[in-house]
KEDREN-829799 format. One record per residue (C-alpha): residue number from 1; residue in three letters; x negated, y, z. Coordinates in steps of 0.02 Angstrom, whole numbers. Each point is the difference from the previous one (the first is absolute). Example, Ala and Ser with C-alpha at 12.3 -4.5 7.8 and 13.67 -1.06 7.14 Angstrom:
ATOM pos code   east  north     up
ATOM   1  ALA   -615   -225    390
ATOM   2  SER    -69    172    -33
This chain:
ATOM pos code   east  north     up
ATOM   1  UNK  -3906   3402  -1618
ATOM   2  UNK      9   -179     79
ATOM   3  UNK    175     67    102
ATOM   4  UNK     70     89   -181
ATOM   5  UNK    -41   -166    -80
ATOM   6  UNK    104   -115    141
ATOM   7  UNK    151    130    -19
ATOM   8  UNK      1     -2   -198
ATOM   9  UNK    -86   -162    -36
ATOM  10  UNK     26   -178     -9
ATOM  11  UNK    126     75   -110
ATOM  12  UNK    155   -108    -21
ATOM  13  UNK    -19    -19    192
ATOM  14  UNK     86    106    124
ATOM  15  UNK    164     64     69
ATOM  16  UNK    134     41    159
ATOM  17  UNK    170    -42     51
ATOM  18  UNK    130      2    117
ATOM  19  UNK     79   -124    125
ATOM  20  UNK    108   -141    -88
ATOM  21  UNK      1    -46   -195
ATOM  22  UNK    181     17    -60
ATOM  23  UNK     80    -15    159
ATOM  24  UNK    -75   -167     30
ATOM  25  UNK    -89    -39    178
ATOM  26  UNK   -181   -102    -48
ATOM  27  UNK     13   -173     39
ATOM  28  UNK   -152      8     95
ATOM  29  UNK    -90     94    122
ATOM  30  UNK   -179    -42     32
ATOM  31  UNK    -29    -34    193
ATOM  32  UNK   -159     40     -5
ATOM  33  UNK    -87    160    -95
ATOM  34  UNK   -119    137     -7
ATOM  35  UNK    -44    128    135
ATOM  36  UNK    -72    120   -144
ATOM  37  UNK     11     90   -163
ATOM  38  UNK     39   -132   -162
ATOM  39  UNK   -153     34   -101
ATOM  40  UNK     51   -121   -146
ATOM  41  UNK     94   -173    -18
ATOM  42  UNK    -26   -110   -141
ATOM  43  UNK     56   -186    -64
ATOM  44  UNK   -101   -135    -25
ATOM  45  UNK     -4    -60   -167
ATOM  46  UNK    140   -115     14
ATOM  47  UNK     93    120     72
ATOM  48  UNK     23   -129    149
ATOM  49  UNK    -78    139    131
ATOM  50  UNK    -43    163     43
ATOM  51  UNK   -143     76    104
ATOM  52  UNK     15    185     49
ATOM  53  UNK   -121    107     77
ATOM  54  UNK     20    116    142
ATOM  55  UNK    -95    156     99
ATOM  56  UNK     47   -100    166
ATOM  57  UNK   -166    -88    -57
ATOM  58  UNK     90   -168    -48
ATOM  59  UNK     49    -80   -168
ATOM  60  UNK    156   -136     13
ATOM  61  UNK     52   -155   -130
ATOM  62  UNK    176    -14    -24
ATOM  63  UNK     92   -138    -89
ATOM  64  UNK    110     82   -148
ATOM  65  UNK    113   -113     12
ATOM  66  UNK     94     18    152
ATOM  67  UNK   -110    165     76
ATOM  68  UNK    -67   -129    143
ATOM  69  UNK   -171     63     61
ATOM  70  UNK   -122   -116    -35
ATOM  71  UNK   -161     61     75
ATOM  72  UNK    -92    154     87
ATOM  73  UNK   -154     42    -64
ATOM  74  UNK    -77     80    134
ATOM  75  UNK   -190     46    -16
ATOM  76  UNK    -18    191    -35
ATOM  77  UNK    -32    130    106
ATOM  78  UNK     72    142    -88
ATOM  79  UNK    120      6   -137
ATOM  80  UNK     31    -85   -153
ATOM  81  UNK    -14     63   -155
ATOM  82  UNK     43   -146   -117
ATOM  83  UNK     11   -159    -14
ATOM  84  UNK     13   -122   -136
ATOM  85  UNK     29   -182    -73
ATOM  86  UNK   -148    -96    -66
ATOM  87  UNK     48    -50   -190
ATOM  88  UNK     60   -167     60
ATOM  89  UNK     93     48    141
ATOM  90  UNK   -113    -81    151
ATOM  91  UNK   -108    123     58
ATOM  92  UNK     44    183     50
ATOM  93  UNK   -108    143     23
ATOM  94  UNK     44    159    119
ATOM  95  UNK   -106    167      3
ATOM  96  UNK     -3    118    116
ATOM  97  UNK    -47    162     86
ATOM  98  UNK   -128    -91    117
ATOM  99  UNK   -129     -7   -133
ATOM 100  UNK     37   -194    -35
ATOM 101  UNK     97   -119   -116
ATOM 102  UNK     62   -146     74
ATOM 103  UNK     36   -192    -97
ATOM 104  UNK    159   -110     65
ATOM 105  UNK     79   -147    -38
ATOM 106  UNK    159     44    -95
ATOM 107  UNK     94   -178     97
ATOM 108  UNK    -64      8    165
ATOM 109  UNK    -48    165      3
ATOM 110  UNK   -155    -31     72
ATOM 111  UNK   -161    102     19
ATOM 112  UNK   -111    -62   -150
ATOM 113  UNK   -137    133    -26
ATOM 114  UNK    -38    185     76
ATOM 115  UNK   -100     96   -143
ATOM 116  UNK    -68    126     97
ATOM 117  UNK   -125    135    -62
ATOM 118  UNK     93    149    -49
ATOM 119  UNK    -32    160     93
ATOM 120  UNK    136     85    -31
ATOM 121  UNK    212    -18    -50
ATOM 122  UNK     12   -148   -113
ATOM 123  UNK    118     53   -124
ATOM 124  UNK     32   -144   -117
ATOM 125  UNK    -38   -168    -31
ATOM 126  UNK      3   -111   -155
ATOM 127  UNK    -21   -192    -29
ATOM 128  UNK    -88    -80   -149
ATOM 129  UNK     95    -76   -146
ATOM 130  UNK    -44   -189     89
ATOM 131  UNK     24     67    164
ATOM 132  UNK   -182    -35     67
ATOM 133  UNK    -46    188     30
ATOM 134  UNK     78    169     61
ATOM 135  UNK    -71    140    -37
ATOM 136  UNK     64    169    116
ATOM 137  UNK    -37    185    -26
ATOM 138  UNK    -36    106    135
ATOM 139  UNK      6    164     67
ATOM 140  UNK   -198     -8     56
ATOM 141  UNK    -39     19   -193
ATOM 142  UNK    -30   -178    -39
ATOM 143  UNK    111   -149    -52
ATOM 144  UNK    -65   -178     46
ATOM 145  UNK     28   -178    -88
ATOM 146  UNK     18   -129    152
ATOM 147  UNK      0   -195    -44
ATOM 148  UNK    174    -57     73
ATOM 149  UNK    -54   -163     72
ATOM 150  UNK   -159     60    118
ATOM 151  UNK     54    168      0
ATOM 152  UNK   -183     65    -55
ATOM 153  UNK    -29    142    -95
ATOM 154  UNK    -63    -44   -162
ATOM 155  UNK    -32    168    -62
ATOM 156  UNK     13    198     61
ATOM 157  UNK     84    101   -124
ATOM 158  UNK   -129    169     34
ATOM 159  UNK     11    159   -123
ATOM 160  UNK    144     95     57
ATOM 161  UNK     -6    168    110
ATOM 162  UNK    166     11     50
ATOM 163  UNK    153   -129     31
ATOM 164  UNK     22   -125    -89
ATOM 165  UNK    183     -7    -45
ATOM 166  UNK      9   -179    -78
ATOM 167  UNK    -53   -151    -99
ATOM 168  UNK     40   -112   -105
ATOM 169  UNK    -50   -179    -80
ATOM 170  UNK     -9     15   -194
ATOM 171  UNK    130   -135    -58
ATOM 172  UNK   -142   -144    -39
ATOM 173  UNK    -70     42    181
ATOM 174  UNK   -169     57    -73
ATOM 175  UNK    -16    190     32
ATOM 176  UNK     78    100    113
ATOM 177  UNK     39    178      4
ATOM 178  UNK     30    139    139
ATOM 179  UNK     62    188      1
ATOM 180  UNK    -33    134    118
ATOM 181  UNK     17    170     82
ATOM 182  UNK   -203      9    -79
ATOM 183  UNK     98     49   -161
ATOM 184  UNK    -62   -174    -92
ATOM 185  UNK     40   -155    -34
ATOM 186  UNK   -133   -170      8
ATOM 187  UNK    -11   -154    -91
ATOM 188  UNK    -82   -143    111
ATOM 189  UNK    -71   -167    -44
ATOM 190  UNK    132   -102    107
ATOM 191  UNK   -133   -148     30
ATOM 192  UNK   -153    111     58
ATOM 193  UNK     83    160     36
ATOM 194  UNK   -132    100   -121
ATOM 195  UNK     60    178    -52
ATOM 196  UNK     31    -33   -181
ATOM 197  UNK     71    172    -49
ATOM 198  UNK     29    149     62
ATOM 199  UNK    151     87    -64
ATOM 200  UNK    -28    178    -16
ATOM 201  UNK    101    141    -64
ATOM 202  UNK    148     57    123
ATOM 203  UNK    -14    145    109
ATOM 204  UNK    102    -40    143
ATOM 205  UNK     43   -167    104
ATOM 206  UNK     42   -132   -124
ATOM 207  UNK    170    -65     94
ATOM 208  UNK      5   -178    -90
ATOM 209  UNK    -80   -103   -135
ATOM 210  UNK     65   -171    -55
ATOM 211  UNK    -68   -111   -147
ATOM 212  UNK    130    -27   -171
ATOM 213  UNK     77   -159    -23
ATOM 214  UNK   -156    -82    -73
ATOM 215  UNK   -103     52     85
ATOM 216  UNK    -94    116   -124
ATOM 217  UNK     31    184     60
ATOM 218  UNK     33     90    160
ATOM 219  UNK    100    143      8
ATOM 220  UNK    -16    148    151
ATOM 221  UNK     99    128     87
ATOM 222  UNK    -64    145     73
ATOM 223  UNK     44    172     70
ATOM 224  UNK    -81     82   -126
ATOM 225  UNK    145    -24    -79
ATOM 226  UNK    -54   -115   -149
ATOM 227  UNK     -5   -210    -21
ATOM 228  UNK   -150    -77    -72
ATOM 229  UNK    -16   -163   -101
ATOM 230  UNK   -165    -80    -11
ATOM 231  UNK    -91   -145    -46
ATOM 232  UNK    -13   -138    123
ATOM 233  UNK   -141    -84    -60
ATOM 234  UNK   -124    159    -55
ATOM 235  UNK     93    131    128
ATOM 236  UNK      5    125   -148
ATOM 237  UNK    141    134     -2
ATOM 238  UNK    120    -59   -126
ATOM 239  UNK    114    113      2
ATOM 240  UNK     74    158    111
ATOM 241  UNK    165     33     39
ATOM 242  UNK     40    192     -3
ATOM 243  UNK    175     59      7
ATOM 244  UNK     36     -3    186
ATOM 245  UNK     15    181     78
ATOM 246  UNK    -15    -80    195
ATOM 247  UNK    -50   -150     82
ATOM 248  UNK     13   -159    -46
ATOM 249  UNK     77   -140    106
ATOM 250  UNK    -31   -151   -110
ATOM 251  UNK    -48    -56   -155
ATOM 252  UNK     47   -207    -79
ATOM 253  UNK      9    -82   -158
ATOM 254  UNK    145    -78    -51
ATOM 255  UNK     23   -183     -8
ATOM 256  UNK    -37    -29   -185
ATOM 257  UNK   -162    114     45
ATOM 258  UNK     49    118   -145
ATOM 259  UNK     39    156    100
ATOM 260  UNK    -40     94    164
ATOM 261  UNK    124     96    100
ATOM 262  UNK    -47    141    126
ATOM 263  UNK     87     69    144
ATOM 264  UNK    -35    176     50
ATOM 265  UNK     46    166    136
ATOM 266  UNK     27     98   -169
ATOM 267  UNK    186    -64    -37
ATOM 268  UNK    -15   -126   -132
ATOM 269  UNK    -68   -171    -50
ATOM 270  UNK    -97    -25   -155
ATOM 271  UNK     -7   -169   -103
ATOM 272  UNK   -181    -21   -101
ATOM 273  UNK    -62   -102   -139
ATOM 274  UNK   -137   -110     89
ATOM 275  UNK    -90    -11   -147
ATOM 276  UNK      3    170    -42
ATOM 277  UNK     32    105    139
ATOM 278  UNK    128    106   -115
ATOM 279  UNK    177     67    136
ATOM 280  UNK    126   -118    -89
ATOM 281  UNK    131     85     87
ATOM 282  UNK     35    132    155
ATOM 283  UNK    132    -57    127
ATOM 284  UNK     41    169    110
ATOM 285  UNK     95    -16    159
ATOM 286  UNK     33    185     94
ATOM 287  UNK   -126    -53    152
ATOM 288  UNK   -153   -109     18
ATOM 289  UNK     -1   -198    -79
ATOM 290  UNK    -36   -117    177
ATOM 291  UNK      9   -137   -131
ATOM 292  UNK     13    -77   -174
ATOM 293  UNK     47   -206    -23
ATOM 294  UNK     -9    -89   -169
ATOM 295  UNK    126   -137    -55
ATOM 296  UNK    -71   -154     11
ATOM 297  UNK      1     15   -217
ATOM 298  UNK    -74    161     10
ATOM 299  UNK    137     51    -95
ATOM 300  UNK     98    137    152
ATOM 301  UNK    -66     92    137
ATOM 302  UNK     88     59    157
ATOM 303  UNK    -87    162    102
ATOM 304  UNK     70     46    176
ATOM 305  UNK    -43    189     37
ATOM 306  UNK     39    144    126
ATOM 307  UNK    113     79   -116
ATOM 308  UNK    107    151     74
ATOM 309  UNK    192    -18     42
ATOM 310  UNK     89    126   -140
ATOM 311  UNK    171      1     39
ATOM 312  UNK     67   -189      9
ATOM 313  UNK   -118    -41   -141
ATOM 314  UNK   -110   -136    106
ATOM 315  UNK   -109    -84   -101
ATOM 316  UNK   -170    -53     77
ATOM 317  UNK    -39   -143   -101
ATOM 318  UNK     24     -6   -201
ATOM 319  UNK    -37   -155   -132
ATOM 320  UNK   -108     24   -136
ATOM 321  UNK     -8    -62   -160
ATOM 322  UNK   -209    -52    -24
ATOM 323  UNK     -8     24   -175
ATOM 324  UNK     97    173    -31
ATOM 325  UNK      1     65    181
ATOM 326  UNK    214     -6    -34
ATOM 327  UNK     86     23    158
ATOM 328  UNK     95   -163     20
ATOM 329  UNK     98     48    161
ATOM 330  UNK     16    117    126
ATOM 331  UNK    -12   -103    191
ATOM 332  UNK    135    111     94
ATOM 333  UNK     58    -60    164
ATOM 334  UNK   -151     63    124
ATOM 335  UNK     21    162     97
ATOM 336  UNK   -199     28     18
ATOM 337  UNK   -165    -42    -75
ATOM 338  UNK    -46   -170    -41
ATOM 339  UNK   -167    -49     32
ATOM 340  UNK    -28   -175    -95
ATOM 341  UNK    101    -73   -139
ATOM 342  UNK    -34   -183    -87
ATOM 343  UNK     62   -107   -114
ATOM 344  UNK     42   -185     71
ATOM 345  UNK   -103   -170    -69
ATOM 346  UNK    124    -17   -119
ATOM 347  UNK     13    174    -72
ATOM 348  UNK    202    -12     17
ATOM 349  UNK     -1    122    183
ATOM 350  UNK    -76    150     61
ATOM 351  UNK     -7     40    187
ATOM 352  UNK    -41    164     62
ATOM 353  UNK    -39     60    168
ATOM 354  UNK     40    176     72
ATOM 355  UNK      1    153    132
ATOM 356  UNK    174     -9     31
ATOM 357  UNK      5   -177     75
ATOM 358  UNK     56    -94   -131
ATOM 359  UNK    -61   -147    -91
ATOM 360  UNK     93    -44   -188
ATOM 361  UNK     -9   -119   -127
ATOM 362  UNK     43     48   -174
ATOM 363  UNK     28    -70   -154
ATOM 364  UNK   -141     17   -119
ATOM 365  UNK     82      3   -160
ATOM 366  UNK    139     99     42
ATOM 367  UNK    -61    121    130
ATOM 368  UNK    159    -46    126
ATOM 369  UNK    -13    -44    177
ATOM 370  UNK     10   -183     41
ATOM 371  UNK     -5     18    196
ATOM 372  UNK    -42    109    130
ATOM 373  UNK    -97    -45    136
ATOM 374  UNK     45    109    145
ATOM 375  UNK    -59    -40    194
ATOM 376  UNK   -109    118     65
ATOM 377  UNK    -22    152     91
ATOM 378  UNK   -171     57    -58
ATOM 379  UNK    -92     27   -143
ATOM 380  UNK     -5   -169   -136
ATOM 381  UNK   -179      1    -20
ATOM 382  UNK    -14   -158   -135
ATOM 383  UNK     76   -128    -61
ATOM 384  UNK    -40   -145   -141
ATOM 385  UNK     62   -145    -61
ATOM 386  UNK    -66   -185     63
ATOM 387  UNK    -91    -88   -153
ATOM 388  UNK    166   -100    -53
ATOM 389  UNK     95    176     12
ATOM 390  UNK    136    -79    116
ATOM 391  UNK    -52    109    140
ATOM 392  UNK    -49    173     34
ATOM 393  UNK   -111     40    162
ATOM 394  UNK     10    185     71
ATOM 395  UNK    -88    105    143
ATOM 396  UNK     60    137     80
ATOM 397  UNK    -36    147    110
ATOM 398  UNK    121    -78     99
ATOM 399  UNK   -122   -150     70
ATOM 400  UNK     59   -124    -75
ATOM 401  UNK    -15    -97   -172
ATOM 402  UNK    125    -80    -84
ATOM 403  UNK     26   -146   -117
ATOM 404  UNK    166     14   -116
ATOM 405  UNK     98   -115   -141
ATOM 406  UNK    -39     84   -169
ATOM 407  UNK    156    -60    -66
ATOM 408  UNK    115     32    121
ATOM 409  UNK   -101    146     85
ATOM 410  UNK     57   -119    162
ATOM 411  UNK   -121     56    152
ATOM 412  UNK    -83   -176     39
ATOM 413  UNK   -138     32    143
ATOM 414  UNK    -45    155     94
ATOM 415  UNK   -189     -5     42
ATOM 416  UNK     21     91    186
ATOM 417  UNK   -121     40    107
ATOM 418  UNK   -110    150    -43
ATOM 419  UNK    -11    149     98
ATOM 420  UNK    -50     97   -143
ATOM 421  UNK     32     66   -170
ATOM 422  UNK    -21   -148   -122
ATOM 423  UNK    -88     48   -128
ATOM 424  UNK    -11   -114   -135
ATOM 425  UNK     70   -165    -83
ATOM 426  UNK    -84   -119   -130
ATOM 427  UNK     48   -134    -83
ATOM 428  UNK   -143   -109    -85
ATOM 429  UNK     81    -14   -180
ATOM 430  UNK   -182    -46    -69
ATOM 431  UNK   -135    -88     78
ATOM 432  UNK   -136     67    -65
ATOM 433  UNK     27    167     65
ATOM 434  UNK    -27    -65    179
């Protein structure tokens, strides 16, 4: 479930292209690179850097700027899975598939702390709201909280029999909560690490769980082909999501926190009352939903889907009206499924990423193209806007990852060095979900 979750997931994230954008050569190629798979890439929060993570068992800072390389963080002994920003920017943390997380200073790039105690694939890895602790989920069953500074484990995460797929920080930093292959979900006291619930009631792996905007609720996905909403504080099942014929991919509130939106294997996406759990409205696509993005109003939502070709009729992602489930526009100009689609910070762009090697940017309101990023000769396998939604980062199939002008759709760095697929692209838009 962990490898469906990394294709589909950290949807509004991934995507493939082809060699130059618009006919333009990049006005940089980084000397120095990856001998490995791309496993992820994501800005700081500035959006001054970028770290990416590779399976040649390195993770690299890169200035954003002008694509210089700005230090090798070299430390692992098998590959990366992830690495992130601390909230501030100073401090990064890599996991990896030798069992260990790693701490680094995000300037020098310096060794800080090794958190080491995992017995298995670490899969993820999440700071606190203030930085001071990570907490990482692991394929050995358990997830760990680790104090940043000294690198000691404050508390074992224990109750799960099977992978632990991830966790998260609750927005005030107080509880945290994890979902795995165990088919449930946990709510932890994030100072002692105490089991405080136990959420019960799927059947099958539970593929993500993430807290609402305040906090309050947690919603779940699982391949038992239903989402769950339940109580953060007392663990009790609020409410249960039926509707969903397949599996589903993910499940997130919207920004006002009003509704949910669920991504699924059976062909559509679904839009639910929070509050009531009632199907506000059905959004069918022809093949399965990799994703479904809110506006930042909460107002539209953009799914990206595996829709077949009928005739010259190629439309893989559609806009969504929230409210009335209105088809606002049809995104035609892809040749092949689109695995992630997302709105930019501003609401005003959408940028999907596809199959067929192409990256676009499209106007939200109106549904036309804006520009085409084209470059590659593999598979785009993400793509997202920086936090100021002046640049777009991609990965590719092709080894590389690339940094573009939004605007302009101007190729501005190639990331070059990989000798592997990579895999996936983040940018940090919010800090808190570090």
């Amino acid at each position: 479930m962990l490898q469906k979750r990394f294709y589909f997931f950290f949807l509004c994230l991934f995507f493939t292209i082809i060699n130059i954008a618009l006919g333009q050569q990049p006005n940089l190629i980084l000397p120095i690179g990856h001998g490995g798979f791309l496993n992820n890439a994501l800005f700081s929060p500035d959006g001054k850097k970028i770290v990416t993570a590779s399976e040649d068992h390195t993770a690299k800072i890169w200035d954003a700027l002008n694509g210089g390389l700005l230090a090798d963080l070299k430390g692992h002994t098998d590959a990366v899975n992830m690495a992130r920003f601390s909230p501030d920017g100073k401090i990064i943390v890599t996991v990896s598939a030798d069992h260990s997380a790693i701490v680094w200073d995000a300037v020098s790039g310096g060794l800080l702390t090794e958190l080491k105690g995992h017995t298995d694939n670490v899969n993820s890895a999440c700071f606190s709201p203030d930085g001071k602790k990570v907490v990482t989920a692991s394929s050995d069953n358990t997830a760990k909280i680790w104090d940043v500074q000294s690198g000691l484990v404050l508390a074992d995460l224990k109750g799960h029999t099977d992978a632990v797929n991830n966790a998260w920080f609750s927005s005030d930093g107080k509880k945290i909560v994890t979902a795995s292959n165990d088919s449930t979900a946990k709510i932890w006291d994030a100072q002692s690490g105490v089991l405080l619930v136990d959420l019960k009631g799927h059947t099958e792996a539970v593929n993500n769980a993430c807290f609402s905007p305040d906090g309050k609720k947690i919603v779940t996905a699982s391949d038992d082909y239903t989402s769950k909403i339940w109580d953060a504080q007392s663990g009790q099942q609020l409410l249960n999501l039926q509707g969903h014929s397949d599996v589903i991919i993910d499940a997130g509130y919207s920004p006002d926190g009003k509704k949910i939106a669920t991504a699924s294997n059976d062909s559509t996406a679904k839009i639910w009352d929070a509050q009531t759990g009632a199907v506000l409205v059905d959004l069918k696509h022809a093949q399965w939903v990799n994703s479904a993005c809110f506006s930042p109003d909460s107002k539209k939502i953009v799914t990206a889907s595996e829709d077949e070709v009928i005739g010259k009729n190629f439309t893989f992602a559609k806009i969504w009206d929230v409210q009335t489930g209105t088809l606002l526009a049809n995104l035609k100009g892809h040749s092949w499924g689109v695995r992630t689609a997302c709105f930019s910070p501003d609401g005003k762009r959408i940028v999907t990423a596809s199959l067929d090697h192409k990256a676009i940017i499209w106007d939200a309101q109106t549904g036309v193209i804006q520009t085409l990023l084209k470059g590659r000769t593999y598979y785009v396998n993400s793509a997202f806007f920086s936090p100021d939604g002046k640049k777009i980062v991609t990965s590719s199939s092709d080894h590389t990852a690339k940094i573009w002008d939004a605007q302009s759709g101007t190729l501005l760095k190639v990331l070059r060095g990989h000798l592997g697929s990579v895999d996936s692209v983040l940018f940090l838009l919010m800090a808190k979900k570090l």
